[in-house]
C-alpha positions as CSV (number, residue, x, y, z in Angstrom):
1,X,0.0,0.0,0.0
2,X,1.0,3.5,-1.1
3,X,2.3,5.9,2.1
4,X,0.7,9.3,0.8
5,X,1.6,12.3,2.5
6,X,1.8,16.0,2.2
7,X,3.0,16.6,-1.5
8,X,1.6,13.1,-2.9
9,X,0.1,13.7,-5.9
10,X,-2.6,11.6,-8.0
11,X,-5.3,9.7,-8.2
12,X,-4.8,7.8,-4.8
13,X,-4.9,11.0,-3.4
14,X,-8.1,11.8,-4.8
15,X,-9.3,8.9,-3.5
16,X,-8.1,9.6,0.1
17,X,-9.8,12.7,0.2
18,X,-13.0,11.4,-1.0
19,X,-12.6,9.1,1.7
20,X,-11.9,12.1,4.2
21,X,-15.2,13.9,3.1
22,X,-17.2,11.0,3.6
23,X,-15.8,11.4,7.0
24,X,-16.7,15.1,7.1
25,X,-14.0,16.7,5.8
26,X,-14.6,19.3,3.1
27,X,-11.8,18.7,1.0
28,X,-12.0,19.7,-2.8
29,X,-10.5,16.0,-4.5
30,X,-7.6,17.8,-7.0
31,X,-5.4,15.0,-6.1
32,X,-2.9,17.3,-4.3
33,X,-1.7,16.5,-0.5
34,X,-1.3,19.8,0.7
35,X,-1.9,21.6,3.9
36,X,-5.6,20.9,4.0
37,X,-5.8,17.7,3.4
38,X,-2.7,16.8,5.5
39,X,-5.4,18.6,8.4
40,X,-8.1,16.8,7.5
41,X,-5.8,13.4,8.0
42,X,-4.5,14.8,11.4
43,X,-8.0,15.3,12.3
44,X,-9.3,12.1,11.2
45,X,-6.6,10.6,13.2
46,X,-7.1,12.5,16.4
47,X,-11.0,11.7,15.8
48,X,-10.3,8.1,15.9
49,X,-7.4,7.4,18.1
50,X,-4.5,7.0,16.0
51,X,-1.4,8.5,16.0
52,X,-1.5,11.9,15.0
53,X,1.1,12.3,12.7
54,X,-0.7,13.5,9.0
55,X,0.3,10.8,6.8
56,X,-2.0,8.5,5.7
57,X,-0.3,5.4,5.6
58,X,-1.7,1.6,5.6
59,X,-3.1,2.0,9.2
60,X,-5.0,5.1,8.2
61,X,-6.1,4.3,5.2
62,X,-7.0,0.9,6.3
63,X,-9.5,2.8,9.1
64,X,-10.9,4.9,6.4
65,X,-11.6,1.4,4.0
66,X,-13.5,0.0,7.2
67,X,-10.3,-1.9,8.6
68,X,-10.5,-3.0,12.1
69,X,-8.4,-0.7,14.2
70,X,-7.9,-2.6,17.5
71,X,-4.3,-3.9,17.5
72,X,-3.1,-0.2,16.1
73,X,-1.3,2.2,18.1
74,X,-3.2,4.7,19.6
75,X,-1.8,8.1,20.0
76,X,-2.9,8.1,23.7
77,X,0.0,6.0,24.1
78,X,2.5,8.3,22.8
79,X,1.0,11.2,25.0
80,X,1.3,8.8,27.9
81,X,5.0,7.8,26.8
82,X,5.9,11.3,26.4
83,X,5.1,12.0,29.8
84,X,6.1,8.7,31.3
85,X,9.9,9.5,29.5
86,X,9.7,13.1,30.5
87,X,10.3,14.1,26.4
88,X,8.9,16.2,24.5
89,X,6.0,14.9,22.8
90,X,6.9,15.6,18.9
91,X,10.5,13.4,20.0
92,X,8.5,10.7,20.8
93,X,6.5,10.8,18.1
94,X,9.8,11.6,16.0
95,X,11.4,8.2,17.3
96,X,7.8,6.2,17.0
97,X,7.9,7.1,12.9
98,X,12.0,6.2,12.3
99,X,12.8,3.6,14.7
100,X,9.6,1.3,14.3
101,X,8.6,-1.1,11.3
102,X,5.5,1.1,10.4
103,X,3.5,-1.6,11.4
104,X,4.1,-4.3,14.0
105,X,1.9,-7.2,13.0
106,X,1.6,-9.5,9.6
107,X,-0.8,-9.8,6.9
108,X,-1.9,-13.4,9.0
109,X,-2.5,-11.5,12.4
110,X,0.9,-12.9,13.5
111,X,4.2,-9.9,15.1
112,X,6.5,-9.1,13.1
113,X,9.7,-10.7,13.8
114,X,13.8,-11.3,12.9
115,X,15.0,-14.7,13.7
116,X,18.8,-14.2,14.2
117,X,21.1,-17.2,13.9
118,X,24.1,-15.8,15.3
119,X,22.5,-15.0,18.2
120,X,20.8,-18.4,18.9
121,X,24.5,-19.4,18.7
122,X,24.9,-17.0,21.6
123,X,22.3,-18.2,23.5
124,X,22.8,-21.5,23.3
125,X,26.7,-21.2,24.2
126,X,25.4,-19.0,27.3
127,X,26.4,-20.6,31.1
128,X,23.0,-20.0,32.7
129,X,23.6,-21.9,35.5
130,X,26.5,-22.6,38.0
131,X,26.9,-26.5,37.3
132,X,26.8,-25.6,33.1
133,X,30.1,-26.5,31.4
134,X,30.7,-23.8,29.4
135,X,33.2,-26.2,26.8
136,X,30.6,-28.4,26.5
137,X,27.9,-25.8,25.8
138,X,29.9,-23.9,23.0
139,X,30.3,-27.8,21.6
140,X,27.3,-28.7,22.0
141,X,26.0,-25.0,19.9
142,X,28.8,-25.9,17.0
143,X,27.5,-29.6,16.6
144,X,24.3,-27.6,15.8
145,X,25.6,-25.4,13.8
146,X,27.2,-28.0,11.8
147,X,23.8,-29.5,11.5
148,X,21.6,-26.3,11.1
149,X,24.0,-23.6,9.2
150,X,20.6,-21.6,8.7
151,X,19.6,-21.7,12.3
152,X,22.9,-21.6,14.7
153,X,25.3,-19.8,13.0
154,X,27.9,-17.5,14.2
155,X,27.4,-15.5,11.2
156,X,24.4,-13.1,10.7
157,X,22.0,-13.9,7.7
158,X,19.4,-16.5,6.2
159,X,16.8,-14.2,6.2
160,X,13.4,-15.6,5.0
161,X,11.0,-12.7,5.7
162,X,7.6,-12.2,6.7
163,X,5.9,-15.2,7.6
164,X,8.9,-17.6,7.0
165,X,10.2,-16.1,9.8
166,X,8.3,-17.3,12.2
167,X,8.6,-20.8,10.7
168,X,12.2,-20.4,11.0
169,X,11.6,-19.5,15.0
170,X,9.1,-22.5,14.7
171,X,12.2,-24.8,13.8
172,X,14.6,-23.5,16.3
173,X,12.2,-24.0,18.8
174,X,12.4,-28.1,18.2
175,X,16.1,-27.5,19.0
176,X,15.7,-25.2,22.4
177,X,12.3,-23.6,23.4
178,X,14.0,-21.2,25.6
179,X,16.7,-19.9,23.4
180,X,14.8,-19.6,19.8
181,X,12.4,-16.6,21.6
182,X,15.3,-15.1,22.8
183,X,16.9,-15.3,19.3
184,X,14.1,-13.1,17.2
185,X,13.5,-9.2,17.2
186,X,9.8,-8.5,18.1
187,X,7.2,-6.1,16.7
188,X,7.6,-2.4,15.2
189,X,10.4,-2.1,17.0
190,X,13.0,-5.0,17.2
191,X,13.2,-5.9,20.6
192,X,15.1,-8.9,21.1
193,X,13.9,-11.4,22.9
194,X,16.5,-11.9,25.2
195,X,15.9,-8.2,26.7
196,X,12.3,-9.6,28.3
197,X,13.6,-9.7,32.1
198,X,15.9,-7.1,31.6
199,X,12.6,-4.7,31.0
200,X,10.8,-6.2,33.6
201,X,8.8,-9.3,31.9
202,X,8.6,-12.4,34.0
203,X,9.7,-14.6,31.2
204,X,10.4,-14.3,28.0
205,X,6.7,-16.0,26.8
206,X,5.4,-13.3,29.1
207,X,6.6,-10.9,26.4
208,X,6.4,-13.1,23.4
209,X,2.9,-13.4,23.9
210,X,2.6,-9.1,24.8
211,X,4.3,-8.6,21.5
212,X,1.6,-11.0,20.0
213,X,-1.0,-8.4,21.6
214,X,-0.9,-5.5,20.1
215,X,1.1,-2.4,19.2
216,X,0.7,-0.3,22.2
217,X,2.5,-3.7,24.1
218,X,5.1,-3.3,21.1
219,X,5.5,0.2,21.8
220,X,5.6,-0.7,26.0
221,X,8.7,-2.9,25.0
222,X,9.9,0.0,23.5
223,X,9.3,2.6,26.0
224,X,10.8,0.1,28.9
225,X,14.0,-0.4,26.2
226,X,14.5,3.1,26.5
227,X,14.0,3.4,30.4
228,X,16.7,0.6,31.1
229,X,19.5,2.6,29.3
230,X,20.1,5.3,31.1
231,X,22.6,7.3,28.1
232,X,19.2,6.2,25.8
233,X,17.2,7.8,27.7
234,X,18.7,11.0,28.3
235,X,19.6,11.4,24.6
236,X,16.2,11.0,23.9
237,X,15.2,13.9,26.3
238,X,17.5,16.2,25.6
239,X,16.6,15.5,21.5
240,X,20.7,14.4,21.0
241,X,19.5,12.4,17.8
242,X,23.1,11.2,16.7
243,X,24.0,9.7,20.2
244,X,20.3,8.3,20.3
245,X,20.5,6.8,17.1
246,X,23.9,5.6,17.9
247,X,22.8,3.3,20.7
248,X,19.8,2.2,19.3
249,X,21.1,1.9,15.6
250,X,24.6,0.9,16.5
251,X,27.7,1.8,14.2
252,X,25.2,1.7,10.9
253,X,23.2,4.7,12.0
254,X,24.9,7.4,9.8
255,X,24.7,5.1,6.8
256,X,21.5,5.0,7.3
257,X,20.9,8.4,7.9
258,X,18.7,7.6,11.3
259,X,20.3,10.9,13.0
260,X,19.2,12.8,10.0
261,X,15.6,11.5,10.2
262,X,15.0,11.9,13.9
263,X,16.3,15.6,13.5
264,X,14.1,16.2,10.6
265,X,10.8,14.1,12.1
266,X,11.4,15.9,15.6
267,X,11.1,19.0,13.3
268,X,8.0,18.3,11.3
269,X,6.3,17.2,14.8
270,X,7.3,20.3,16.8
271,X,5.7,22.4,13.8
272,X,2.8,20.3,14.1
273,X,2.6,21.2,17.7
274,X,3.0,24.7,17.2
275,X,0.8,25.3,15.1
276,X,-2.1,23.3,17.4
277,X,-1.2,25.6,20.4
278,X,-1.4,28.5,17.8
């Protein structure tokens, strides 16, 4: 699905704003996203209980088509996270819009996840108890690396995608229940597994099946991520988007630009603001 926001041109936009005046906006359809009809979005969005950010992506335009909205993020949360962090509201919607997925859930109903090999070879070599051999676990992990190259590996990679992930997480389950959870990145925003205690889940199917809730759990893993690093979270509230992006990112953040994103989303939010309290 198409991502139109302001500047979008054509007839999807057209359609959009049909779509918006059936919802009481009074939008003239020329096909052109501009200022009004980047307004009537936000408003739409406020109306409804999404996140208030005038683009209407697949979750809007879903909502407008008749979707069912209840797994979506509601922008109650982000007000509540905003305070909760003590950030500014536009940062937190400025790190909601770079650092998630868009969306945190499959075509199928199912989270959207990463299974990483080389970090099931981790887990698996990991001493969790006094009386563990740590020789014998690292053995043990290569013997199944040998045997499963695309599930224990110490390099990164195999990627299937979509719903062959979770088959691939489905398969490394059969060879450790506890580890293959803590192997995968869950929902919008790539938490890994292995984090669950860490941010305060009992277990890590306590947050597996959180992640499998809805987006506002996604976006709790999320907000609880940024609470347990300290240097995260003062980055965060001081809007320090290249040492943000740098420990959430890690060393591929300038290549990927996320410093210049946040900078420029933080931006385009605070205007936003502004101009409400205008």
């Amino acid at each position: 699905m198409t991502v139109l926001k302001h500047g979008s041109t054509g007839r999807a936009v057209v359609q959009l704003q049909r779509q918006l005046n059936a919802k009481g906006a009074k939008l003239f359809p020329d096909g052109d996203y501009g200022d009004e009809t980047e307004k009537a979005v936000r408003a739409y969005q406020l109306r409804i209980g999404l996140v208030v950010d005038g683009i209407a992506g697949p979750k809007t335009q879903h909502a407008l088509s008749g979707g069912d909205c209840c797994q979506l993020l509601r922008n109650s949360t982000l007000l509540a996270a905003a305070t909760r962090l003590g950030a500014e509201v536009a940062a937190v919607y400025a790190v909601n819009e770079v650092e998630s997925l868009g969306e945190g859930f499959l075509a199928n109903g199912k989270p959207k996840i990463l299974f990483e090999r080389h970090v099931m070879l981790q887990r698996l070599s990991l001493q969790r108890h006094d009386s563990d051999d740590p020789a014998a676990l690292k053995a043990h992990a290569a013997e199944l690396a040998a045997l499963y190259p695309n599930l224990v590996n110490p390099r990164p990679g195999g990627y299937a995608g979509g719903t062959a992930e979770h088959q691939r997480l489905a398969q490394a389950r059969m060879i450790d229940a506890l580890c293959a959870p803590e192997s995968a990145s869950w929902g919008a925003f790539q938490i890994m597994g292995y984090h669950a205690q860490a941010l305060g889940y009992t277990s890590v199917d306590d947050f597996t099946q959180r992640m499998a809730k809805d987006e506002n759990e996604q976006f709790e893993a999320f907000v609880r991520f940024i609470e347990a690093d300290p240097a995260l979270h003062k980055a965060l509230k001081a809007k320090r988007w290249t040492e943000f992006a740098r420990r959430y990112n890690g060393p591929a953040y300038a290549r990927n630009l996320y410093d210049v994103k946040l900078a420029r989303a933080y931006q385009r939010y605070q205007e936003q603001t502004e101009e409400v309290h205008a």
